[in-house]
C-alpha positions as a Markdown table, in Angstrom:
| # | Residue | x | y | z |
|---|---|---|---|---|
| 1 | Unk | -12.7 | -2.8 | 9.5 |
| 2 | Unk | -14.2 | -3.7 | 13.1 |
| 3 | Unk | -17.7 | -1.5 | 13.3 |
| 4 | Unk | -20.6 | -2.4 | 12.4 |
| 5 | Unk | -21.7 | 0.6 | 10.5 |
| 6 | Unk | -19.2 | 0.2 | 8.0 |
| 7 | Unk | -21.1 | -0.3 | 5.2 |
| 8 | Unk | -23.8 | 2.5 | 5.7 |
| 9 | Unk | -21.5 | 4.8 | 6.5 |
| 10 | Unk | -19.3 | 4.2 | 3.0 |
| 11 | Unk | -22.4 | 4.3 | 1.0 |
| 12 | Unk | -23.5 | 7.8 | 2.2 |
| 13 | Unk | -20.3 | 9.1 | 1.8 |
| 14 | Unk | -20.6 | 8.1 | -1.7 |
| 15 | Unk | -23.6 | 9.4 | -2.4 |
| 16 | Unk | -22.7 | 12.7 | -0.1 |
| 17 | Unk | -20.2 | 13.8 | -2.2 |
| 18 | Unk | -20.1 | 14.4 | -6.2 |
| 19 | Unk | -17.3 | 12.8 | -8.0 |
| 20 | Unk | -14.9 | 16.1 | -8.7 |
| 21 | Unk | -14.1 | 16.2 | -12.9 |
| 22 | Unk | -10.6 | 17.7 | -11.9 |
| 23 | Unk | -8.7 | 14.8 | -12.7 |
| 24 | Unk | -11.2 | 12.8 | -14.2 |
| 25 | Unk | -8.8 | 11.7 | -16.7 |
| 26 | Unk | -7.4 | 9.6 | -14.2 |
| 27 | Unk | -10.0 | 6.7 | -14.1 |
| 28 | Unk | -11.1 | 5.9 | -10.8 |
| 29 | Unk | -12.0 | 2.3 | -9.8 |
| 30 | Unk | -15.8 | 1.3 | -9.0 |
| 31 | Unk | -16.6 | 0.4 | -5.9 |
| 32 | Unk | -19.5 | -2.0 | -6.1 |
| 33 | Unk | -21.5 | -4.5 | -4.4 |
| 34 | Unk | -19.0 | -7.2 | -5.2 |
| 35 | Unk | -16.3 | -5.6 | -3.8 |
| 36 | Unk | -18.0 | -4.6 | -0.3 |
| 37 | Unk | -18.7 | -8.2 | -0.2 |
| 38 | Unk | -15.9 | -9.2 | 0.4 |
| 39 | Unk | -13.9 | -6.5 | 2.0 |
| 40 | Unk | -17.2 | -6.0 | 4.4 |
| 41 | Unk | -16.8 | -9.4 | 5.7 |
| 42 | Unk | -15.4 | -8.6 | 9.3 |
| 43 | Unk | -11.5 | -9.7 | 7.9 |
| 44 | Unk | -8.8 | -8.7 | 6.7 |
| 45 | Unk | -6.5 | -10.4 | 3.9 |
| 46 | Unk | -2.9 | -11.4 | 4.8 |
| 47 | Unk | -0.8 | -12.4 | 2.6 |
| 48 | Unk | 3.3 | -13.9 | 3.4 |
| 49 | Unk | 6.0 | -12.7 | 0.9 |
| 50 | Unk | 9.5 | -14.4 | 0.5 |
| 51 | Unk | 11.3 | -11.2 | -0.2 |
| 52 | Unk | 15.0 | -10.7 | -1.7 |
| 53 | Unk | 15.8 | -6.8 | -1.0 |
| 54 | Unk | 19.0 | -4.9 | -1.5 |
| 55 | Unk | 20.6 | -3.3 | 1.1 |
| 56 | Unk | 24.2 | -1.9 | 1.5 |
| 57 | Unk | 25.2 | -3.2 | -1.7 |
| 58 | Unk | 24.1 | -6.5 | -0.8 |
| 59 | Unk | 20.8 | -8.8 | -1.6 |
| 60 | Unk | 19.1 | -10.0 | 1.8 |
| 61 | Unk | 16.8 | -12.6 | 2.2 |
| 62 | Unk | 13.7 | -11.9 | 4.5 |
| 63 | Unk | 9.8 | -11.2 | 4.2 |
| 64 | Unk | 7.2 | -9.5 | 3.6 |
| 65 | Unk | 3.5 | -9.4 | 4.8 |
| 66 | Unk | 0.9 | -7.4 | 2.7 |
| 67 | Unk | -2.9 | -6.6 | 4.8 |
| 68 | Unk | -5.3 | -5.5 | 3.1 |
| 69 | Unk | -8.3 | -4.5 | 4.8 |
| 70 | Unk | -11.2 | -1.5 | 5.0 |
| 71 | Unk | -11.8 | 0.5 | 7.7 |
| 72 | Unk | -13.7 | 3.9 | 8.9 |
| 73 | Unk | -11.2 | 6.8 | 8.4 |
| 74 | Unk | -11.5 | 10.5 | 10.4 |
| 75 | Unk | -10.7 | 13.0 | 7.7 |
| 76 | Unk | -8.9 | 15.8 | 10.8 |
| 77 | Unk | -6.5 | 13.9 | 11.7 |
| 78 | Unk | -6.1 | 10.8 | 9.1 |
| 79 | Unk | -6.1 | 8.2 | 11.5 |
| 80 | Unk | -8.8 | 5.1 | 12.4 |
| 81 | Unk | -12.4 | 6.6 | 13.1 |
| 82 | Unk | -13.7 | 5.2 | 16.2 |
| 83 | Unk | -17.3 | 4.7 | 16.4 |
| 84 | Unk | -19.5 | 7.9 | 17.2 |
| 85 | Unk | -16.2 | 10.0 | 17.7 |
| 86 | Unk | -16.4 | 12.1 | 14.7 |
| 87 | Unk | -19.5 | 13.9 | 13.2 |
| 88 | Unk | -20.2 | 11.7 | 10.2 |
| 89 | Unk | -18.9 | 14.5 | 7.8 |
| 90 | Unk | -15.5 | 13.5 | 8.9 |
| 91 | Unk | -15.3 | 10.2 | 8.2 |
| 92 | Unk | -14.9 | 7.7 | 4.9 |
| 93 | Unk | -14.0 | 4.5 | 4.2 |
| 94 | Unk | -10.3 | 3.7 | 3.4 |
| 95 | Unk | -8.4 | 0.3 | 2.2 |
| 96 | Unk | -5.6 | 0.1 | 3.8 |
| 97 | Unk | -2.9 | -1.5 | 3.0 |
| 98 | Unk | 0.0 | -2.5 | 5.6 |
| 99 | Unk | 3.5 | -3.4 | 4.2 |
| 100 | Unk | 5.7 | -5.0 | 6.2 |
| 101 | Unk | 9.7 | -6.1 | 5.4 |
| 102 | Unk | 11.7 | -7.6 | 7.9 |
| 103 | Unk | 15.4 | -9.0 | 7.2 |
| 104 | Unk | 18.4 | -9.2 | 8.5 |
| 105 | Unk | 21.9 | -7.2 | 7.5 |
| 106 | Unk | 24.4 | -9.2 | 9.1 |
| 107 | Unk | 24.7 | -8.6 | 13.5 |
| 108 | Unk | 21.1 | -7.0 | 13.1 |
| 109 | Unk | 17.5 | -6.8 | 11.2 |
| 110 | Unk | 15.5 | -4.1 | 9.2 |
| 111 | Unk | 12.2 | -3.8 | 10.1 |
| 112 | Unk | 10.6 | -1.4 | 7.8 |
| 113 | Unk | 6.7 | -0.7 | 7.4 |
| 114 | Unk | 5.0 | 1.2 | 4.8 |
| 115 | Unk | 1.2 | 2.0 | 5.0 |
| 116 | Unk | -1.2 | 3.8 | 2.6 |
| 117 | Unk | -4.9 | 4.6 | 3.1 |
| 118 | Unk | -7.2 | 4.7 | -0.3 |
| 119 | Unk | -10.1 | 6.8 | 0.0 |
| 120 | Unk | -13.1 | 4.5 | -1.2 |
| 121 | Unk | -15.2 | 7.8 | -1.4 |
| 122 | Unk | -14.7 | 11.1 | -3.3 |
| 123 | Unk | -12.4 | 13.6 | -0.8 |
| 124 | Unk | -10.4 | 16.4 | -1.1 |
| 125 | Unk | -11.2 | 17.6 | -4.7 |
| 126 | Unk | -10.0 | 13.7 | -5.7 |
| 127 | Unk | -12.5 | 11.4 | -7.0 |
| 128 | Unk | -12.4 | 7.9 | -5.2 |
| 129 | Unk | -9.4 | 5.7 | -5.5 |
| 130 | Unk | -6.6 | 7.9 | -4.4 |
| 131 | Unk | -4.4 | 7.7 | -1.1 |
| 132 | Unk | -5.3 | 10.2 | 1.5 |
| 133 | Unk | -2.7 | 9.3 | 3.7 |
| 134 | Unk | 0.6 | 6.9 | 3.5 |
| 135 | Unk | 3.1 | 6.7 | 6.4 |
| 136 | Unk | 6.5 | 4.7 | 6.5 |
| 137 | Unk | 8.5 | 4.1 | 9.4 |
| 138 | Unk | 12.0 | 2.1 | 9.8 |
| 139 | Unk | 13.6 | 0.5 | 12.9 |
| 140 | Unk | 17.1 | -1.0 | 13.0 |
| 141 | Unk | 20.1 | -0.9 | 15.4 |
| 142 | Unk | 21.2 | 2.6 | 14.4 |
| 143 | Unk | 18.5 | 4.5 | 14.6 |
| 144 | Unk | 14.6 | 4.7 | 13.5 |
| 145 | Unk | 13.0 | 7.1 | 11.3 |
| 146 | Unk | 9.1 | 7.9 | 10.6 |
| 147 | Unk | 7.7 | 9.6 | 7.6 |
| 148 | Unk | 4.0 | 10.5 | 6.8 |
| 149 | Unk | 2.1 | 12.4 | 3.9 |
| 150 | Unk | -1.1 | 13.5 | 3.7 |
| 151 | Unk | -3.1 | 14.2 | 0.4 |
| 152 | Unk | -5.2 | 17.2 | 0.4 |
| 153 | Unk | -7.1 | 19.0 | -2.5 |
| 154 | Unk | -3.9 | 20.9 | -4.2 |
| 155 | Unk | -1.3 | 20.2 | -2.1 |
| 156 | Unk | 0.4 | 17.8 | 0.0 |
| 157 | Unk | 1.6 | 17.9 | 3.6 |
| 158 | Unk | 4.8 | 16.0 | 4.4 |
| 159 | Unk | 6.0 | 15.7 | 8.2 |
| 160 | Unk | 9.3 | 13.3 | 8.4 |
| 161 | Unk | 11.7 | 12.6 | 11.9 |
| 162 | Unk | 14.9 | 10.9 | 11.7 |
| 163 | Unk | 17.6 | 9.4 | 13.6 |
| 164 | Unk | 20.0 | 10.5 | 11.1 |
| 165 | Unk | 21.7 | 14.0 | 10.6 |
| 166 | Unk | 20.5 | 16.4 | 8.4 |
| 167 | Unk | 16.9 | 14.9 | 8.5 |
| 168 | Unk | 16.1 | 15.0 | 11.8 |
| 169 | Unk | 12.9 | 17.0 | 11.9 |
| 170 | Unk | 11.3 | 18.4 | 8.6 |
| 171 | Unk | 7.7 | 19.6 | 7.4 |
| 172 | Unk | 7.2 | 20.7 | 3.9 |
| 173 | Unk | 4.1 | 21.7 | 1.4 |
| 174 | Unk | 4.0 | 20.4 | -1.7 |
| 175 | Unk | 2.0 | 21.2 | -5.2 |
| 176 | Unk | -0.5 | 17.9 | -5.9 |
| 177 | Unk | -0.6 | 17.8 | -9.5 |
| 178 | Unk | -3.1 | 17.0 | -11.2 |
| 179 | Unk | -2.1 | 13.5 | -12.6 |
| 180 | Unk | 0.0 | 12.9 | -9.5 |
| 181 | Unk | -0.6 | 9.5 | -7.4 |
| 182 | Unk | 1.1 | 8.3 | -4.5 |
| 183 | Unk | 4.2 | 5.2 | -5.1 |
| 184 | Unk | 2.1 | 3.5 | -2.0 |
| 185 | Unk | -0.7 | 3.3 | -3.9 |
| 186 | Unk | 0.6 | 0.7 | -6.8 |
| 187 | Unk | 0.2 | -2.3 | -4.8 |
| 188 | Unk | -4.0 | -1.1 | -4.6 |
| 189 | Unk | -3.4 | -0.2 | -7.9 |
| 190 | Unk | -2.3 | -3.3 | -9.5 |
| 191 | Unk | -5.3 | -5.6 | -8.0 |
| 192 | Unk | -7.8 | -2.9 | -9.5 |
| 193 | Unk | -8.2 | -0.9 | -6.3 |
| 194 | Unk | -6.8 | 2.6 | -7.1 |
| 195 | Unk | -6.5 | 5.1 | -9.5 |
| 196 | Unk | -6.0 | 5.2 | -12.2 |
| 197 | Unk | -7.8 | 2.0 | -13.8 |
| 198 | Unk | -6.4 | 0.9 | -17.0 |
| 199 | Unk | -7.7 | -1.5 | -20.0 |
| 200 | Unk | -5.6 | -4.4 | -21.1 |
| 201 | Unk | -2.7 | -3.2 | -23.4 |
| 202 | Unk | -3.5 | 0.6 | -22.5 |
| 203 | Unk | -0.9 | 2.9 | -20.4 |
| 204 | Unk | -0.6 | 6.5 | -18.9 |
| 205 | Unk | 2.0 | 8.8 | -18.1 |
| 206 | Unk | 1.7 | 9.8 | -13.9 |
| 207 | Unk | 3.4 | 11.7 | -11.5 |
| 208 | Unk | 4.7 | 9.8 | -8.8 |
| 209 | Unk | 5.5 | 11.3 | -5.8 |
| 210 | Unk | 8.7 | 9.0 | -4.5 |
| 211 | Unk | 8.0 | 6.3 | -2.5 |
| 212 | Unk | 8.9 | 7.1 | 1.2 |
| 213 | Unk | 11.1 | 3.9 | 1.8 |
| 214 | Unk | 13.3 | 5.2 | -1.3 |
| 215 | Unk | 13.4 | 8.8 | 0.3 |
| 216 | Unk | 14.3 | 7.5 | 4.0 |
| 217 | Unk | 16.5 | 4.6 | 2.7 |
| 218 | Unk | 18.7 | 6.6 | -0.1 |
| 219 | Unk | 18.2 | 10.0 | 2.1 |
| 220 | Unk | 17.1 | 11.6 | -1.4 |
| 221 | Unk | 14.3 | 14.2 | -1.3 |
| 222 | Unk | 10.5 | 14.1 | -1.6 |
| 223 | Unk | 9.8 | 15.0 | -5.0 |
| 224 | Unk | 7.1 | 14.1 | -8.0 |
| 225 | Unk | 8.3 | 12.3 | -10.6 |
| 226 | Unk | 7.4 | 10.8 | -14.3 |
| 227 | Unk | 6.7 | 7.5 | -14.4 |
| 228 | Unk | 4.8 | 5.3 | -17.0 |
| 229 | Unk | 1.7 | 2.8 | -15.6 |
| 230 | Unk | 1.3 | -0.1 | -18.0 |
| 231 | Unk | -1.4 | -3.2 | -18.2 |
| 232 | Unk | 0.4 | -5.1 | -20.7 |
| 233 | Unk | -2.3 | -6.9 | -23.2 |
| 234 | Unk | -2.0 | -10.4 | -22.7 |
| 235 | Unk | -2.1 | -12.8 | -19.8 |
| 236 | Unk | 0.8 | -14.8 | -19.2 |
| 237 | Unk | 0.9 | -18.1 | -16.7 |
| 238 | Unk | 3.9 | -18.0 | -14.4 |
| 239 | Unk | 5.4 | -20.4 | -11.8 |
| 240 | Unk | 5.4 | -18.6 | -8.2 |
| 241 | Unk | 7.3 | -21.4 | -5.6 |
| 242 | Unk | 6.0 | -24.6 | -7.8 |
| 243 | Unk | 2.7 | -23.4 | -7.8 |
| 244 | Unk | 1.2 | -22.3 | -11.7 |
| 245 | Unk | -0.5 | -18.7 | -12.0 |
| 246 | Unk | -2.2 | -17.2 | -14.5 |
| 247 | Unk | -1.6 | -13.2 | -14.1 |
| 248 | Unk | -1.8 | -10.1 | -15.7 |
| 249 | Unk | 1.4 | -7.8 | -15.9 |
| 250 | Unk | 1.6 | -4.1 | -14.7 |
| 251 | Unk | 4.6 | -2.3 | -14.7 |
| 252 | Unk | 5.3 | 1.5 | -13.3 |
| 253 | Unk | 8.2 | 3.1 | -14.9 |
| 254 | Unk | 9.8 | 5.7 | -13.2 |
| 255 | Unk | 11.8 | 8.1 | -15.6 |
| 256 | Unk | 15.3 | 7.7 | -14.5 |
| 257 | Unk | 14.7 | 5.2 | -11.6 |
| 258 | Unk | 13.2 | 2.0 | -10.9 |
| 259 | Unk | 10.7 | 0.1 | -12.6 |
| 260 | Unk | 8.3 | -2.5 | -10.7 |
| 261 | Unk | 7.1 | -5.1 | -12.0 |
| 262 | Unk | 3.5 | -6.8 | -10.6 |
| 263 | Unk | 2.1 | -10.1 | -11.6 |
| 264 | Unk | -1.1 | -10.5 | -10.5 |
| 265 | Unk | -3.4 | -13.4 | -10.4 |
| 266 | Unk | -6.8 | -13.1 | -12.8 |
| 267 | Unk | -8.6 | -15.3 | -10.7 |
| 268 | Unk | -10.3 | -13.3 | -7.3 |
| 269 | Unk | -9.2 | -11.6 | -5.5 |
| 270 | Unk | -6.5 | -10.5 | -7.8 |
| 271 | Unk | -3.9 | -10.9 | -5.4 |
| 272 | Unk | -0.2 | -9.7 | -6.2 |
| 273 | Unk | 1.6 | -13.6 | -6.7 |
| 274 | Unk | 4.6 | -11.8 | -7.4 |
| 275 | Unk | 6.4 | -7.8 | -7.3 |
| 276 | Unk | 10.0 | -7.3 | -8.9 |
| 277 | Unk | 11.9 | -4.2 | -9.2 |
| 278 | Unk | 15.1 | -3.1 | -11.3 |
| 279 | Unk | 17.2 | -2.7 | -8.0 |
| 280 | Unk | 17.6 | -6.3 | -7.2 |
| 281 | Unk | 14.2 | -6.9 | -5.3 |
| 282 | Unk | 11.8 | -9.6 | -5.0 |
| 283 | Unk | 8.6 | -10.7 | -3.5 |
| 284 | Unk | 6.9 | -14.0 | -3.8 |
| 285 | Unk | 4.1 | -15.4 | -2.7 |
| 286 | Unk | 4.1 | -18.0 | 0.0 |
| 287 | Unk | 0.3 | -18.5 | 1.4 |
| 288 | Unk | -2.8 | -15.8 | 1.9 |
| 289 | Unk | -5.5 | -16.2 | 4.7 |
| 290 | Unk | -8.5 | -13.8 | 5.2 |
| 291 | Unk | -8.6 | -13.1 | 9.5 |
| 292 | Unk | -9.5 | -11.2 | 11.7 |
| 293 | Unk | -5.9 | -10.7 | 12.9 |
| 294 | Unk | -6.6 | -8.1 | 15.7 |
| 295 | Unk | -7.8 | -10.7 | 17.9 |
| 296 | Unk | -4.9 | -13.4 | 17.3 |
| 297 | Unk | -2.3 | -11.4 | 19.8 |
| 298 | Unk | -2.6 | -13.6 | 22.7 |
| 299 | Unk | -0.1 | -16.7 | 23.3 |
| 300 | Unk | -0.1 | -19.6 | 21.0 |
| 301 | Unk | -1.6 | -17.6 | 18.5 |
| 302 | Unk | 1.3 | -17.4 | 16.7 |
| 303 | Unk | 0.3 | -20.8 | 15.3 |
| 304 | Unk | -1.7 | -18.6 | 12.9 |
| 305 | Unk | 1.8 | -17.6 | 11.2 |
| 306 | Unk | 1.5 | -20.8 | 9.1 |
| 307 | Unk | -1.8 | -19.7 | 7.2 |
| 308 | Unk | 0.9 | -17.5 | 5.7 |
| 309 | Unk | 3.4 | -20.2 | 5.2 |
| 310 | Unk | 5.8 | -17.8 | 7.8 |
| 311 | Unk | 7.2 | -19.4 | 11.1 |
| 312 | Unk | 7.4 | -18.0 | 14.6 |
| 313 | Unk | 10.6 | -16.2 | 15.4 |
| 314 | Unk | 13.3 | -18.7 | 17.2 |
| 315 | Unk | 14.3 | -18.0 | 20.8 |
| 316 | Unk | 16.8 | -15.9 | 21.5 |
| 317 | Unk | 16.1 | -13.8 | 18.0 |
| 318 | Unk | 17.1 | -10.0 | 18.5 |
């Protein structure tokens, strides 16, 4: 979120365009004037992860870095509006979120990143709250792959390239359900930010589309699947790296497959201390800082890293 316009520009497409009652059943989130004061505020939030993931059979230590942050979005072709490039028709406000794991399987690293756009405004026969775009790419010594989705009124459009054989090169259409979401979006979704909202104790059966790591990572297929949302009814206090939480829990259930697990603070901003899954994974909370990060790429900035209680990258690190 860099222009200035920002905010004008999100409150006319709001009032532009009439919630749709298609899936109204899904709850949509409310984008007030609380929450535009704070994501309006020229930053985004970062937030450092000590992450246990499986890999190969194996449990590897590494990170993760979550940003959250808003920003103009050009509906053609789903990328970052710039200012006074698209007629205003074309362009809503998004959160994004930016996902980023990095660890190491023995002689090399995984660097995998996962990103997913939230429409803060009513689009494509969707009410607001729902991903309009999410994207995942992986780099690591044998090959790379990139995968993107985009959400349109019925269907969605997948485009995927891979290193490996087999997957090399693949678009596909796919029917968008009516109480389908994307597995992106439940990171949004747990802090209140996406569809579909739930009340304490309540839960709601979903189709999931399958996350994109999971598809590139196991090779399995993009497909929808059942899966369960739950706020559980009570708060709970947990202990994230000595340091005393109290949280809500939210769990998404996936019929036959994984279920993740999201404790997330009840103070603002609701921030995830802590995501578990059933495959062995882990992420906890090390330190969160609101910048604007865009502009901390020159040298010594890196100094910054410890606002997220990360470190620089040793010399002579692949």
């Amino acid at each position: 979120m860099r222009g200035g316009a920002f905010l004008l520009a999100a409150t006319a497409a709001c009032v532009a365009r009439e919630p749709p009652t298609a899936v109204a059943s899904l709850a949509a989130p409310v984008y007030d004037d609380a929450f535009w004061e704070v994501w309006h505020d020229g930053r985004a939030e970062l937030s450092g992860y000590d992450l246990v993931t499986p890999r190969y059979d194996e449990l590897r230590h590494g990170v993760a870095v979550t940003i959250f942050v808003t920003e103009d979005f050009a509906d053609g072709p789903r990328v970052k509006a710039d200012p006074g490039k698209h007629p205003d028709h074309q362009v809503f406000p998004v959160l994004k979120l930016n996902l980023m794991k990095d660890f190491p399987t023995g002689i090399y690293d995984y660097n995998l990143m996962t990103s997913a756009f939230i429409a803060l405004a009513p689009m494509h026969e969707r009410p607001a709250g729902f991903a309009t775009k999410v994207a995942f790419s992986a780099q690591e010594w044998c090959g790379m792959t990139y995968h993107q989705v985009a959400f349109d009124g019925q269907s969605v459009r997948s485009s995927a390239h891979s290193y490996f054989d087999g997957e090399a090169d693949r678009d596909e259409t796919l029917a968008y359900p009516e109480s389908g979401i994307a597995s992106e979006s439940l990171y949004a979704w747990a802090r209140g930010f996406a569809a579909p909202m739930l009340a304490p104790g309540e839960s709601r059966q979903v189709r999931l589309l399958r996350g994109l790591e999971t598809v590139r990572l196991r090779h399995q297929p993009l497909v929808w699947e059942k899966a369960t949302l739950v706020r559980l009814p009570d708060k709970a206090t947990i202990e994230v790296r000595g340091t005393p939480y109290e949280v809500e829990v939210l769990t998404a259930e996936i019929e036959g497959g994984d279920t993740t697990t999201f404790y997330v603070e009840t103070a603002p901003a609701r921030r995830i201390v802590k995501w578990q899954r059933t495959n062995g994974e882990v992420a906890e909370l090390l330190k969160t800082e609101r910048l604007a990060y865009w502009e901390l790429n020159g040298a010594g900035k890196e100094s910054f890293l410890s606002k997220l209680g990360l470190t620089p990258r040793p010399p002579l690190t692949p």
